[in-house]
LOKOLVEX-205584 format. One record per residue (C-alpha): residue in three letters; y, x, z. Coordinates in pm, 1 decimal, padded with zeros to 6 digits. Layout:
BEGIN
{code:ALA | c2:Y | c1:X | c3:Z}
...
END
This chain:
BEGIN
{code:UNK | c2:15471.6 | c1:14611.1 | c3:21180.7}
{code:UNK | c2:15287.2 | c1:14487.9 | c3:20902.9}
{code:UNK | c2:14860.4 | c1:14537.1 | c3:20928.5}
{code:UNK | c2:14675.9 | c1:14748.4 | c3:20720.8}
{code:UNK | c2:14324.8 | c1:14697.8 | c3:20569.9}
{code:UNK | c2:14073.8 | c1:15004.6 | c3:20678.5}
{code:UNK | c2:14149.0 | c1:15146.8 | c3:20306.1}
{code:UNK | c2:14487.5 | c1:15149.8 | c3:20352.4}
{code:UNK | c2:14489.4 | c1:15293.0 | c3:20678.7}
{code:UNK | c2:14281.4 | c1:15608.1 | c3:20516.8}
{code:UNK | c2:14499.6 | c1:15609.9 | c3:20307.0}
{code:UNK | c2:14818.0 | c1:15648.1 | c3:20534.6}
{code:UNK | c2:14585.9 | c1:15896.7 | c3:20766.4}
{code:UNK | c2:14386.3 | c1:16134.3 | c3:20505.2}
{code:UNK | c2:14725.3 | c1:16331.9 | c3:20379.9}
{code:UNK | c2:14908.6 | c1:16410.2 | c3:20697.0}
{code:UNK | c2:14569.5 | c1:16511.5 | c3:20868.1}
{code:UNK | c2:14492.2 | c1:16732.9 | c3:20548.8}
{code:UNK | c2:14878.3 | c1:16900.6 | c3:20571.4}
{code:UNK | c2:14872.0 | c1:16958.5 | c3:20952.1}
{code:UNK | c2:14490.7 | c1:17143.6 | c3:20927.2}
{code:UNK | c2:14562.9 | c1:17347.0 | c3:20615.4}
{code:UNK | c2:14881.5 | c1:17442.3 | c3:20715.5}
{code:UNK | c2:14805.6 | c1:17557.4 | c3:21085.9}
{code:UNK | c2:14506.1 | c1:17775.3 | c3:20902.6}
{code:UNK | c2:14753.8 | c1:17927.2 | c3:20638.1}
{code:UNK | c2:15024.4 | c1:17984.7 | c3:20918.4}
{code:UNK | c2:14756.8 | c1:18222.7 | c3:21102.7}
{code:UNK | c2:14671.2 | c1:18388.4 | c3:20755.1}
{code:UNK | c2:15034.9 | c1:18444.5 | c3:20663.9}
{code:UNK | c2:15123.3 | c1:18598.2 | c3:20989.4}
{code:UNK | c2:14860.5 | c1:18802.1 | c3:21007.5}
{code:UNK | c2:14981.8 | c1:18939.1 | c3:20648.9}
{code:UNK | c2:15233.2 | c1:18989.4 | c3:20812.6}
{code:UNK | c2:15103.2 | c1:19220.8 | c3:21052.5}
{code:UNK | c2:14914.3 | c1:19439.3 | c3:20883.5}
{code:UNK | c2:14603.8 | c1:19221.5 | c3:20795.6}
{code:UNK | c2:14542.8 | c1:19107.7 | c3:20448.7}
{code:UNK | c2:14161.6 | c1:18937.8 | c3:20533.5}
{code:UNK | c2:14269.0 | c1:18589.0 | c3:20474.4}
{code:UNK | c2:14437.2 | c1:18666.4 | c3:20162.7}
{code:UNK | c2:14185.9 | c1:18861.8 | c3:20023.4}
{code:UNK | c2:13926.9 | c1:18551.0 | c3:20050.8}
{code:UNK | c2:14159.4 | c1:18345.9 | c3:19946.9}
{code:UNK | c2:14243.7 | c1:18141.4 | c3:20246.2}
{code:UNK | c2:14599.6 | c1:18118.9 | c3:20178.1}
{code:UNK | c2:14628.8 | c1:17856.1 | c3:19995.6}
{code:UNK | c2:14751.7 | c1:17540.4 | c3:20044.3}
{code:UNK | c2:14459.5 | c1:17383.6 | c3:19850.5}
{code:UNK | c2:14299.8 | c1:17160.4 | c3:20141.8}
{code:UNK | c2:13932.9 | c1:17196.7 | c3:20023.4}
{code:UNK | c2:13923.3 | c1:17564.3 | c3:20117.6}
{code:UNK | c2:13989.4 | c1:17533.8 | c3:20489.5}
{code:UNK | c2:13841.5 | c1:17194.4 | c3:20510.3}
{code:UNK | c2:13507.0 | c1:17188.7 | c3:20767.2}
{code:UNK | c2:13318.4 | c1:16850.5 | c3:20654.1}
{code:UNK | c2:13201.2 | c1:16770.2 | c3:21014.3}
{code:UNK | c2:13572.9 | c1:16922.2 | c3:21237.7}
{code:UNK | c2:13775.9 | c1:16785.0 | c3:20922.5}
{code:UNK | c2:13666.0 | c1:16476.2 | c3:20813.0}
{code:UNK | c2:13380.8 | c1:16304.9 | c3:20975.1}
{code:UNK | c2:13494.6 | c1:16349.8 | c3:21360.9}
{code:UNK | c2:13857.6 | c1:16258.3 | c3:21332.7}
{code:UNK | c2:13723.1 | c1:15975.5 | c3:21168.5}
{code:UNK | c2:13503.0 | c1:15843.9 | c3:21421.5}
{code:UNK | c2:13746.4 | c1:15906.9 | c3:21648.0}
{code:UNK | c2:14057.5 | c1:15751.4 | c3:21538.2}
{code:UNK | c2:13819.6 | c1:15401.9 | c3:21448.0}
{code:UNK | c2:13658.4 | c1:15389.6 | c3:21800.0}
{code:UNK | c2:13917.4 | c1:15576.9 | c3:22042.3}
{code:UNK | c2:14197.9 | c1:15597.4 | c3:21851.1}
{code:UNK | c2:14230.2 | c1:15937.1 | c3:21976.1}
{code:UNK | c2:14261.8 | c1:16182.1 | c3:21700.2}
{code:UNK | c2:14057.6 | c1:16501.4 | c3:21706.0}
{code:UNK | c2:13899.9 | c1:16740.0 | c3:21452.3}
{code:UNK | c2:13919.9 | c1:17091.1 | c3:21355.4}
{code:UNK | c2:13937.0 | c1:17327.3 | c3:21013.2}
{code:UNK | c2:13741.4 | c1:17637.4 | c3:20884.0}
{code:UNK | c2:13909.7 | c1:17902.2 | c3:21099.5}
{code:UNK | c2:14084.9 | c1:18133.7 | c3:20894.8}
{code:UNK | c2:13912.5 | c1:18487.0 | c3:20877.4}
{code:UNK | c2:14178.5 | c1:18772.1 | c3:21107.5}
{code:UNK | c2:14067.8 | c1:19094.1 | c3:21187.6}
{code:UNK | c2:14245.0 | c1:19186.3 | c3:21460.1}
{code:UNK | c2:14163.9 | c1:19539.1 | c3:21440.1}
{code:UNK | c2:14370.7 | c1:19583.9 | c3:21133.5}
{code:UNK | c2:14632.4 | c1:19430.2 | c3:21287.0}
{code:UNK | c2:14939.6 | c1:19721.7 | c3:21344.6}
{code:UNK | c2:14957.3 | c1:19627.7 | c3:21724.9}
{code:UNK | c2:14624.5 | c1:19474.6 | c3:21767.2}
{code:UNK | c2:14713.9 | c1:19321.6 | c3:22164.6}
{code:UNK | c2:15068.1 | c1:19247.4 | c3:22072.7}
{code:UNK | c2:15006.0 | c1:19093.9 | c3:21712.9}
{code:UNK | c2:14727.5 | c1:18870.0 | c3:21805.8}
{code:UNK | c2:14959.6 | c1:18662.3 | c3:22001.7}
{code:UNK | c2:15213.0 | c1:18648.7 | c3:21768.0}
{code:UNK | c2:14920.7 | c1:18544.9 | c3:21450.8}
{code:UNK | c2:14766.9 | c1:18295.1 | c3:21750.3}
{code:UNK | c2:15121.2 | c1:18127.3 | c3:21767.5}
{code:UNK | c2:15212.8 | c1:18112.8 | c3:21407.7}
{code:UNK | c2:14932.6 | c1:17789.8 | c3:21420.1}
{code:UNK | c2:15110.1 | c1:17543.2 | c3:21648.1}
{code:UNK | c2:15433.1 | c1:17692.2 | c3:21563.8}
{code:UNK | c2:15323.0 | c1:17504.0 | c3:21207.4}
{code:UNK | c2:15274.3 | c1:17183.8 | c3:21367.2}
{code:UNK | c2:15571.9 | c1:17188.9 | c3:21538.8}
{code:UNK | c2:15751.2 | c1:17256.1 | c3:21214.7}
{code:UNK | c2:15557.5 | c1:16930.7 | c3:21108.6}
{code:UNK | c2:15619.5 | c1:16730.8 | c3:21362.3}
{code:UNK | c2:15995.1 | c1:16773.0 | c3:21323.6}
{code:UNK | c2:15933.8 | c1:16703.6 | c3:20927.6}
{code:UNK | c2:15746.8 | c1:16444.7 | c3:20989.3}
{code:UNK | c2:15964.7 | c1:16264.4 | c3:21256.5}
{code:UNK | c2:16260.5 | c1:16277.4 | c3:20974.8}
{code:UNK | c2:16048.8 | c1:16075.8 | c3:20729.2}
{code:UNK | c2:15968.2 | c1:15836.6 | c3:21004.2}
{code:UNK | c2:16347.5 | c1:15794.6 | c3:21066.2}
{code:UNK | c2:16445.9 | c1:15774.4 | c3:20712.4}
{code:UNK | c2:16151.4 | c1:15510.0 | c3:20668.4}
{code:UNK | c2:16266.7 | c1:15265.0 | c3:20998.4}
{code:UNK | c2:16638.3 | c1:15251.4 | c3:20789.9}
{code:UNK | c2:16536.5 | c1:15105.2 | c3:20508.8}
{code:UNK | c2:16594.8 | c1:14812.6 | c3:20370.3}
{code:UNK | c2:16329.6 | c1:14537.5 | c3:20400.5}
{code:UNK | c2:16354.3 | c1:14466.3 | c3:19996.7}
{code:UNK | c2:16159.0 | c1:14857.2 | c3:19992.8}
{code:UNK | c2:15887.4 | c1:14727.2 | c3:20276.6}
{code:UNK | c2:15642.3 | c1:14824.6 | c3:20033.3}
{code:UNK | c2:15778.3 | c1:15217.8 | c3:20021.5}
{code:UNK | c2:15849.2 | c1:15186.0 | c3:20408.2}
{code:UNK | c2:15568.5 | c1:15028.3 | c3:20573.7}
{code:UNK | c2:15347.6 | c1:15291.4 | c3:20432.8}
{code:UNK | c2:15622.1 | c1:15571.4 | c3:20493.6}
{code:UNK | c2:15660.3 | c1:15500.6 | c3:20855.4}
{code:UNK | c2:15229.0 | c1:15459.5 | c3:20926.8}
{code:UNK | c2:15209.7 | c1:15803.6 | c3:20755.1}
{code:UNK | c2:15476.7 | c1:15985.7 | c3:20933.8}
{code:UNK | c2:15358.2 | c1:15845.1 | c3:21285.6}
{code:UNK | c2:15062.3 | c1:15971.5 | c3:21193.9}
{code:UNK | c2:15197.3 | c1:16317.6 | c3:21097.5}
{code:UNK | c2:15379.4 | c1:16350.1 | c3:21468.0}
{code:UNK | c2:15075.2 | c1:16236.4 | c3:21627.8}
{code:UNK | c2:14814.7 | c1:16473.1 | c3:21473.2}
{code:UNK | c2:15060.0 | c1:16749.0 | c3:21481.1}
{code:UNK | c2:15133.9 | c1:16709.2 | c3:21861.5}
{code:UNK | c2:14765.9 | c1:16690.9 | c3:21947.9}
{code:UNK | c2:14648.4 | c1:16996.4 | c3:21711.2}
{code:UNK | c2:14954.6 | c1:17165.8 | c3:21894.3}
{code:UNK | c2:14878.3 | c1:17089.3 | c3:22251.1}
{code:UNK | c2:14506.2 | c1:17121.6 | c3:22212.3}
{code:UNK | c2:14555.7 | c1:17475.9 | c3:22044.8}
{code:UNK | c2:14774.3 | c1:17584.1 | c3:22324.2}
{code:UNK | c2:14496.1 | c1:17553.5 | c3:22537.6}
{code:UNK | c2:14322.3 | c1:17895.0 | c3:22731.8}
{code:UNK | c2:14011.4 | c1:17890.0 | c3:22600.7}
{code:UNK | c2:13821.2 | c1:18056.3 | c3:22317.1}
{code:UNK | c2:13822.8 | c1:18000.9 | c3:22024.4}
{code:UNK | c2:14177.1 | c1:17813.8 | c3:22063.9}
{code:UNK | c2:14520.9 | c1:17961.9 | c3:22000.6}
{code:UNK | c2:14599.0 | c1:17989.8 | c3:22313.8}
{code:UNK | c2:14310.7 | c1:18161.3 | c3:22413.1}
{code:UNK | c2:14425.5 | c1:18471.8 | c3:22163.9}
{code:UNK | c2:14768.3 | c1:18461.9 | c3:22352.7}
{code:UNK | c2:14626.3 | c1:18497.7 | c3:22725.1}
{code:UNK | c2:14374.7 | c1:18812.6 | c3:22616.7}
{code:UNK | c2:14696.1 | c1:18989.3 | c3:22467.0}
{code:UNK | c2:14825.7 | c1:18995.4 | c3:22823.8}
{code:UNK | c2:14490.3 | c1:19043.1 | c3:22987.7}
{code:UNK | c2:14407.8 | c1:19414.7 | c3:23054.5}
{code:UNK | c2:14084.2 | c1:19503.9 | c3:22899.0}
{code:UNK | c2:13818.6 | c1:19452.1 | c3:23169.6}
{code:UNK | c2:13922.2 | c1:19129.1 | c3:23253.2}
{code:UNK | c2:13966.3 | c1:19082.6 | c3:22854.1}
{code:UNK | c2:13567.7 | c1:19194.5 | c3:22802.7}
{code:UNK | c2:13520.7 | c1:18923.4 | c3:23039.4}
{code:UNK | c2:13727.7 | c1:18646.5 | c3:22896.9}
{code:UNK | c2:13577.2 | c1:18680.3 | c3:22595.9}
{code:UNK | c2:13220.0 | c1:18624.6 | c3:22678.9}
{code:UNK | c2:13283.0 | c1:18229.1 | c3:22690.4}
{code:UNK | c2:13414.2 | c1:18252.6 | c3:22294.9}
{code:UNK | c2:13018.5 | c1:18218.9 | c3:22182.7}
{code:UNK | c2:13049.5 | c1:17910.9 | c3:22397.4}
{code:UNK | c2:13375.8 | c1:17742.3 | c3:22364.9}
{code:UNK | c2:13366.1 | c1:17512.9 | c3:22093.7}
{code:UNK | c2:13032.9 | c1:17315.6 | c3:22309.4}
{code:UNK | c2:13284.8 | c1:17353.2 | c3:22613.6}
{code:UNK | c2:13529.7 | c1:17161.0 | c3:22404.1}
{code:UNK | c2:13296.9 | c1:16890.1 | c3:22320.2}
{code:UNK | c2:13163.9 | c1:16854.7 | c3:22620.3}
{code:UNK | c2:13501.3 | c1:16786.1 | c3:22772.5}
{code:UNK | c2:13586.1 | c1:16554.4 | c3:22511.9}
{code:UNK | c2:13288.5 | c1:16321.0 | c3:22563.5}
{code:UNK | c2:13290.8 | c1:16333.8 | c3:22933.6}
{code:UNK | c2:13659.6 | c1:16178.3 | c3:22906.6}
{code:UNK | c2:13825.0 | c1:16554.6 | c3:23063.9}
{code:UNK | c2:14012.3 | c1:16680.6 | c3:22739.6}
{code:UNK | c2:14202.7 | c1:16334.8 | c3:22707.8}
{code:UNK | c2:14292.1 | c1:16366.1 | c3:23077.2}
{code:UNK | c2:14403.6 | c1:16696.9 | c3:23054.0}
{code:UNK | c2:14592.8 | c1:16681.6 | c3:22701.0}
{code:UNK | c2:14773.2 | c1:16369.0 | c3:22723.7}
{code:UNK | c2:15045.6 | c1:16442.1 | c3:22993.8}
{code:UNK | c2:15156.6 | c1:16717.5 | c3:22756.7}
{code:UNK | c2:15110.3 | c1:16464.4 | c3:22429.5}
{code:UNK | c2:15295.9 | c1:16171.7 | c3:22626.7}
{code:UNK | c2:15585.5 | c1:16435.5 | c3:22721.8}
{code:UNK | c2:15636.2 | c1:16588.4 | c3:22362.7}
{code:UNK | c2:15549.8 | c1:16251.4 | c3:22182.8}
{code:UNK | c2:15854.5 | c1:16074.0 | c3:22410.8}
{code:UNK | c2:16077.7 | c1:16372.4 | c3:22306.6}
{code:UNK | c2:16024.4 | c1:16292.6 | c3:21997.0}
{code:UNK | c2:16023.6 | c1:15915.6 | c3:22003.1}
{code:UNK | c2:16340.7 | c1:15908.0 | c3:22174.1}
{code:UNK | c2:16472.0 | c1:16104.2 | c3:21871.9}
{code:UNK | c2:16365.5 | c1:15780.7 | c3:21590.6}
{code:UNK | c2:16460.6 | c1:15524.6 | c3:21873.7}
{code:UNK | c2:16113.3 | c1:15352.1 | c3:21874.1}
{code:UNK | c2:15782.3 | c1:15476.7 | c3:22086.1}
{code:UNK | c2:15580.6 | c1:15631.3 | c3:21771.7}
{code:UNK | c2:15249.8 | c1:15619.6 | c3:21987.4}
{code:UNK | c2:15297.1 | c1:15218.9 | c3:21957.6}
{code:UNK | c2:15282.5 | c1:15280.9 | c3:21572.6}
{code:UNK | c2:15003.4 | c1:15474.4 | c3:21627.2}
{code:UNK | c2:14817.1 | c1:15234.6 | c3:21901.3}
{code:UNK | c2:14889.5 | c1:14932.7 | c3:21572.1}
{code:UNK | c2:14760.5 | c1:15176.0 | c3:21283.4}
{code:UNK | c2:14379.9 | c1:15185.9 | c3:21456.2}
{code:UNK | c2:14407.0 | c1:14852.7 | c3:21619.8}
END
């Protein structure tokens, strides 16, 4: 595929990673409207307006830095406020309200994947449409598989953190979550040292060829091109 200049890759990057943040925030809010909590909506966190769950370092700057040096894509948005306690089935719910976040990004990925399709199809007289089109979209699987995976991971403050300590009976629960206050530096830590990578991308590489096999072309090569 044709190369793009670093502008144009922003470009092709900035909107998909914007959608698949802000929509994995909003999904939590919603749900837990759903449930019996109206915190997110009453500070206004339901919105699909990007700038209110954006987090200029988690948002912007690291996936950034990261997609240009690594090509690994990983960042993180302004957590959208839940109080649990308000929640009608606070154990129950919080699983459900954890879920609703990569259950967004799989809803993504599958939109995403579609666009991709439609984009390899065209006709080379719209390469100017396509090209573009088919960077984006590759994009918009990738992100939306990793924010996915990576929130379906057991520890706090991730996703799937929520969804273990609504099974966990409450002493092992206090427990548990005495590493929140600590998990984000966790996180880090494991990125840098080269574990998270190790430990995400069997999961990534299994969803990623599901979905690949779908379009008929490996969308990680896309990917590997865009930030190469």
């Amino acid at each position: 595929m044709t190369e793009l200049s670093l502008i144009q890759k922003i470009i092709v990057c900035v909107p998909p990673i914007l959608l698949a943040v802000t929509l994995h925030e909003v999904a939590h809010g919603w749900m837990a409207r759903v449930y019996g909590d109206h915190t997110a909506e009453m500070m206004g966190r339901l919105s699909l307006n990007p700038i209110k769950h954006i987090d200029p370092m988690g948002t912007i700057l690291v996936p950034t830095l990261m997609a240009i040096t690594t090509g690994f894509i990983f960042g993180w948005a302004k957590p959208v406020p839940v109080a649990f306690n308000r929640l009608r089935n606070p154990k129950k719910d919080m699983a459900k309200v954890a879920l609703a976040g990569p259950g967004a990004n799989l809803v993504m990925m599958v939109l995403w994947v579609v666009l991709l399709k439609i984009a390899l199809v065209m006709p080379g007289s719209v390469q100017w449409v396509s090209i573009p089109l088919a960077y984006m979209s590759a994009v918009g699987v990738y992100i939306n598989c990793i924010l996915m995976v990576l929130n379906l991971l057991p520890l706090p403050p991730l996703d799937g953190s929520r969804v273990l300590t609504s099974w966990l009976p409450a002493p092992l629960d206090m427990k548990f979550s005495k590493i929140e206050p600590y998990g984000l530096l966790i996180l880090l830590a494991l990125l840098f040292l080269g574990i998270l990578g190790k430990i995400l991308m069997p999961a990534i590489d299994l969803v990623m060829g599901l979905f690949s096999s779908f379009v008929g072309i490996n969308i990680l090569n896309i990917v590997y091109i865009l930030f190469t």
